[in-house]
N, C-alpha and C positions, 0 to 999 in steps of 0.2 A: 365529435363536433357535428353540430347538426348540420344541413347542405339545404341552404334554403336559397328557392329559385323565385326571381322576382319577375314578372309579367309585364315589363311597360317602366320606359325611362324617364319619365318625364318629370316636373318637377317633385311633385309626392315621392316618386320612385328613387331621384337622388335624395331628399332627406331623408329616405327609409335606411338607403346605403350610408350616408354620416352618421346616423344614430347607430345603427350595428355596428358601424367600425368605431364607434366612443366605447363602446363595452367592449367587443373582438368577444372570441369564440365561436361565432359563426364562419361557414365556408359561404361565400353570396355569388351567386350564379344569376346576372341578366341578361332579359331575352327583349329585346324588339326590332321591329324593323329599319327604321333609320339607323345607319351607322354612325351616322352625325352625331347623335343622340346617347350613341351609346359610349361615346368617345370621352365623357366625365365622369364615369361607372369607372370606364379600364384604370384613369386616373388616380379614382378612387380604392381601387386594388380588386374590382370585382372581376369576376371571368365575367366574356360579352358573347352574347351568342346573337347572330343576327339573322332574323328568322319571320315572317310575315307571321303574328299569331293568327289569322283569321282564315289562311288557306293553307297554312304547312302544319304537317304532324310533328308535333312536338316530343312525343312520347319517346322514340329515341334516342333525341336530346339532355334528355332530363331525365335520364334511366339513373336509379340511385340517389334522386332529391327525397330528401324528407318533407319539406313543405312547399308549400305553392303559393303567394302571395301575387293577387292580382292588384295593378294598378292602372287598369286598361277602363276606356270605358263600360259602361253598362252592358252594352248590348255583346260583348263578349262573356259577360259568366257564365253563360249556360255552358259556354265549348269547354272554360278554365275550370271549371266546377269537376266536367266530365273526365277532364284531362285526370286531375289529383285523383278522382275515385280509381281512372283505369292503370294508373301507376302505382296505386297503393300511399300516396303521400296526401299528409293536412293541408286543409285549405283554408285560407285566411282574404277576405277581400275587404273594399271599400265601397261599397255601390252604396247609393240610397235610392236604389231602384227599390221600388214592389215589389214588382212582374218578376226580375231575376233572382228575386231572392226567395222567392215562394221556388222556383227551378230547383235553386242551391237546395231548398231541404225536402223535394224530392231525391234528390241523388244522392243525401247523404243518408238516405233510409239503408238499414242493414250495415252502413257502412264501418270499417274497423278502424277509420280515423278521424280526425276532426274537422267539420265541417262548420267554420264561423264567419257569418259574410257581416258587410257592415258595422268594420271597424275601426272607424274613423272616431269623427269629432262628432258629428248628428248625420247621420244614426251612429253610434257607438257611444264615447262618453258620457254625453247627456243622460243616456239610459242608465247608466249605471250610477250617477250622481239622482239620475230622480229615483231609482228603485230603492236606493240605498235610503232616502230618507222618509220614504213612501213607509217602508220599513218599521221605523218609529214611529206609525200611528197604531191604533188598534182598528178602524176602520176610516176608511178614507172618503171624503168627498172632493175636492178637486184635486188634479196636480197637471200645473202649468210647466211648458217647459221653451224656454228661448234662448237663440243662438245666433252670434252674427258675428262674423268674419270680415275689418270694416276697416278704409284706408285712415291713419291717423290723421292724415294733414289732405280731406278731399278739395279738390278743387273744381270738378266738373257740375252738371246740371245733376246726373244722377248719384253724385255723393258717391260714388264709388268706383275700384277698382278693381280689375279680376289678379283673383289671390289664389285661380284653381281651376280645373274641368271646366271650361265655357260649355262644354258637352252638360255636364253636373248640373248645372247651375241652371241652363234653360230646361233640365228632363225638374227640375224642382220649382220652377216658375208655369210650369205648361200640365202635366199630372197632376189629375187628382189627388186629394191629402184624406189620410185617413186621422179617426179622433171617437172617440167617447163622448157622446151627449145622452145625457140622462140615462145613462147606466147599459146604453147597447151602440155597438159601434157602427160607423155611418162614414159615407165619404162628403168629405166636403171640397169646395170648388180652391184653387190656387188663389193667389194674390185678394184673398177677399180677407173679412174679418178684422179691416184695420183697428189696430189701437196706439195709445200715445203711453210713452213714462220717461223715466228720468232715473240715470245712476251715476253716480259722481257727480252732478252738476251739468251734464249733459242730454240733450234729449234725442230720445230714439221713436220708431216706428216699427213695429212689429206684425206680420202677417202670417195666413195659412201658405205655406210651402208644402211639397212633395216630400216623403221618405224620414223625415228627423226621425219620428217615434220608433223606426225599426219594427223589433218586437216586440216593445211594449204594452199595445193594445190587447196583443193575444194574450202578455202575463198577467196583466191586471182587469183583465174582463170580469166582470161579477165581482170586485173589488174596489170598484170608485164609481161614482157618478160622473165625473167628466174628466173628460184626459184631453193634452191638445197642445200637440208644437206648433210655435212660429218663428222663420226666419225673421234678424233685428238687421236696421236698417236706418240711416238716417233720415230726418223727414222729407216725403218729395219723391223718396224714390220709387214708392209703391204706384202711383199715379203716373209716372213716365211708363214706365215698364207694362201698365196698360194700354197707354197708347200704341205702345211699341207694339206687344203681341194681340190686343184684339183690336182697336182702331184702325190701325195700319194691315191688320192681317198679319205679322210676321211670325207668332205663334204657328198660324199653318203653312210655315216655311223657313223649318227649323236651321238647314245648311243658310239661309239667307242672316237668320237671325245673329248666328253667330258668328260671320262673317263681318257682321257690322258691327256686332261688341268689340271684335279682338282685331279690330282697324282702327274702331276709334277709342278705346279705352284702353290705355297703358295697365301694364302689370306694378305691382311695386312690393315694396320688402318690408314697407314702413309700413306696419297696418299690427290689428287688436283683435283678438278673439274674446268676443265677450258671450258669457254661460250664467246664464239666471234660470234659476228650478226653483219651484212656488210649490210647497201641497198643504192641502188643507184639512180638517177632518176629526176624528176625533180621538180624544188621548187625555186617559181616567179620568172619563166621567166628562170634559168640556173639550169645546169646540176649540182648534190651536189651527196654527198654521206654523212653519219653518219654511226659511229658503235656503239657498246657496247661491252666492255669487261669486263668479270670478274672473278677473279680468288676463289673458298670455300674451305677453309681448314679443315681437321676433327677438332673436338671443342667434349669438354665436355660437356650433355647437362644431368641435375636434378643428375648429381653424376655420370654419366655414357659416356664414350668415343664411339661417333660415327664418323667413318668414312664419308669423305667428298662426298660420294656418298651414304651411307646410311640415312644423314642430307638431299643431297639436295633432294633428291629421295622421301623421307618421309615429306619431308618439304611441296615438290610440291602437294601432297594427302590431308595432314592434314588443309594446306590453304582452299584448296577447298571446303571442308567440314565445316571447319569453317565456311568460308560466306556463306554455305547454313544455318546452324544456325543460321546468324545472317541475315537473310534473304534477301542478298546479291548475291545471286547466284539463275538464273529462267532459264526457257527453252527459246531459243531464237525465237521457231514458235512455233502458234498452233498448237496442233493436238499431241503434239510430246514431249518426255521428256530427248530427245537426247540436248547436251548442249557442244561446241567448249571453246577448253583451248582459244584461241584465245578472247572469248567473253569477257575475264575477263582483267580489264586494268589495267600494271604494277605499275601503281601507286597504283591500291585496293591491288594487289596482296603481293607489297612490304610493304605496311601499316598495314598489318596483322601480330597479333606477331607468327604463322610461317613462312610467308611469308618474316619474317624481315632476317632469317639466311642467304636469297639470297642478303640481303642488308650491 
C-alpha cells in the first residue's frame, strides 16, 4: 500500500482525501498546523499530524512516506520539494508558481524519484488536453488555451467567488505570464490582453494570467508560432480587478488584497470549471484547427459535496499519483526526476478512475 503524506488541509487537501478514500488502497498521512483543520481529515480516516510546515522538521515524521503531495501555498515548495528529495519519496504539487517550480526541477536533478509539480487543473490539465491535440497536427501554428473556474448563479459587482488559494489567485493576477509570440518565448504583463466569446449561449472574458501554461512553452518551443493561456471570467471582472491592484495600489500590498477578497467575497460550492483548448496548424497538406471543450460541475463524491474546482483540482494530483502506483508515470530524461503534465496522454489520463471526473 503506498503511504502518501499530504502537505496542507485545507479545502484542495480534503477533496484530495475524499477521492483517495472512493478508490482506498492508499495509507493517507496529514500534516498541518491548525488542529482545527485537521480535525475533518481524522474524520475522514486519515492520520493527522500537527506540525508547523514552515519552521519544524518534518523528516522524522514522515520517515517511511512514499509520496509527498503538497497543498500548501507557493512559497512553501522549495522546503516541500527538498523535504521528498532528503526522504527518498515522490513529489507531487499544485503551485502555478514559475519561480517554485523552476526550484522543484533543480532538486529533482539526479533524483531516484518523481518529481511532478503543478498538478492541478492550469497548470496541469490543460496541458495535457492542449498537448494531446497539438499532437494531431503535423506542424502547428497557434494553440490557445482557457480556463475558468466560475460561480454558477454570480451575484456580486465582480461576477465571482473564491472557489480556492486567495494566495493562488492574487500570485496569478499580480505575476508576470509567460507565452509564445512569433515563435520565441516572452513574458507578458497580467490582466492585460482582454478578449470576448461565447459557449453555450453565455458570454465570458478572457485574459493573461500567471502560471496556466506550466511546461508547456519549454515543450513546444520551436514547435508553434504562438502559445498563450488565459484565465475565463465573466464580463466586468477584468476591469475591477484593475482598479483594485493598480488604481487603488493593492497589488503592492498583497496581505491587504486578500484580506479584502476573503471579507468580502463568499466561498460557494455551486460553481463550473470551464476548459477551452483551440490549436491551429497544419495537417496534410491544409490549414485545420480542432478544439476541446468542456464544461465540470461540483458532484458528490463517497457522501461528500465537492466543488467543481475542488474535483478538478484534486482529481488532476490524485490521477498522477495513481499512475505512479500503477507504474504508469517515469521520468522523461536521465539523470533527472523532474516529469512534464504534458508527458502524460489524455487518453491514460482520462482512463484513470480520477482522471475519469474530467470525462
Amino acid at each position: 500500500m503506498m503511504h502518501v503524506a499530504l502537505i496542507g488541509s485545507g479545502k484542495i487537501g480534503e477533496a484530495i482525501v475524499t477521492l483517495f478514500n472512493s478508490v482506498g488502497g492508499y495509507q493517507l498521512t496529514v500534516v498541518d498546523k491548525d488542529a482545527e483543520r485537521l480535525a475533518p481529515m481524522k474524520a475522514l480516516g486519515a492520520t493527522v499530524v500537527v506540525a508547523d510546515v514552515a519552521n519544524d522538521d518534518l523528516a522524522a515524521k514522515l520517515k517511511g512516506v512514499n509520496v509527498i503531495i503538497s497543498a500548501c501555498p507557493f512559497y512553501l515548495t522549495p522546503k516541500l520539494a527538498k523535504l521528498a528529495r532528503d526522504i527518498g519519496a515522490h513529489y507531487f504539487d499544485l503551485t502555478e508558481d514559475v519561480e517554485s517550480t523552476k526550484v522543484v526541477k533543480e532538486i529533482a536533478k539526479g533524483a531516484a524519484t518523481v518529481f511532478m509539480p503543478q498538478c492541478g487543473l492550469a497548470p496541469g490539465f490543460i496541458s495535457i488536453a492542449a498537448a494531446e491535440i497539438a499532437r494531431r497536427f503535423d506542424t502547428l501554428r497557434d494553440v490557445n488555451m482557457r480556463v475558468g473556474a466560475l460561480p454558477i448563479y454570480p451575484t456580486n459587482a465582480l461576477k465571482y467567488n473564491l472557489t480556492w488559494s486567495t494566495d493562488g489567485l492574487i500570485n496569478e493576477y499580480l505575476n508576470p505570464c509567460e507565452a509564445i509570440i512569433d515563435g520565441k518565448i516572452k513574458e507578458t504583463p497580467p490582466l492585460e490582453e482582454l478578449e470576448h466569446f461565447s459557449m453555450d449561449g453565455l458570454d465570458y472574458e478572457a485574459f493573461n494570467t500567471s502560471g496556466g501554461l506550466g511546461t508547456l512553452c519549454e515543450t513546444l518551443e520551436g514547435k508553434v508560432q504562438n502559445l498563450n493561456y488565459k484565465t475565463v471570467r465573466y464580463p466586468g471582472h477584468c476591469d475591477i480587478m484593475k482598479i483594485l491592484v493598480r488604481d487603488l495600489r493593492l497589488g503592492e500590498r498583497r496581505e491587504l488584497l486578500k484580506d479584502v477578497l476573503e471579507t468580502a467575497i463568499p466561498i460557494t460550492l455551486q460553481d463550473v470549471v470551464l476548459v477551452f483548448v483551440s490549436v491551429s496548424g497544419q495537417r496534410e497538406g491544409r490549414l485545420a484547427q480542432e478544439s476541446y471543450a468542456k464544461k465540470i460541475y461540483a458532484k458528490q463524491v463517497n457522501g461528500k459535496w465537492l466543488s467543481a474546482i475542488q474535483l478538478t483540482t484534486a482529481a488532476g494530483i490524485c490521477t498522477m499519483v495513481d499512475l505512479l502506483a500503477k507504474g504508469q508515470l517515469k521520468a522523461e530524461l536521465p539523470g533527472t526526476g523532474f516529469v512534464r503534465q504534458e508527458s502524460v496522454s489524455l487518453e491514460t489520463f482520462l482512463a484513470n478512475p480520477f482522471g475519469a471526473y474530467y470525462a
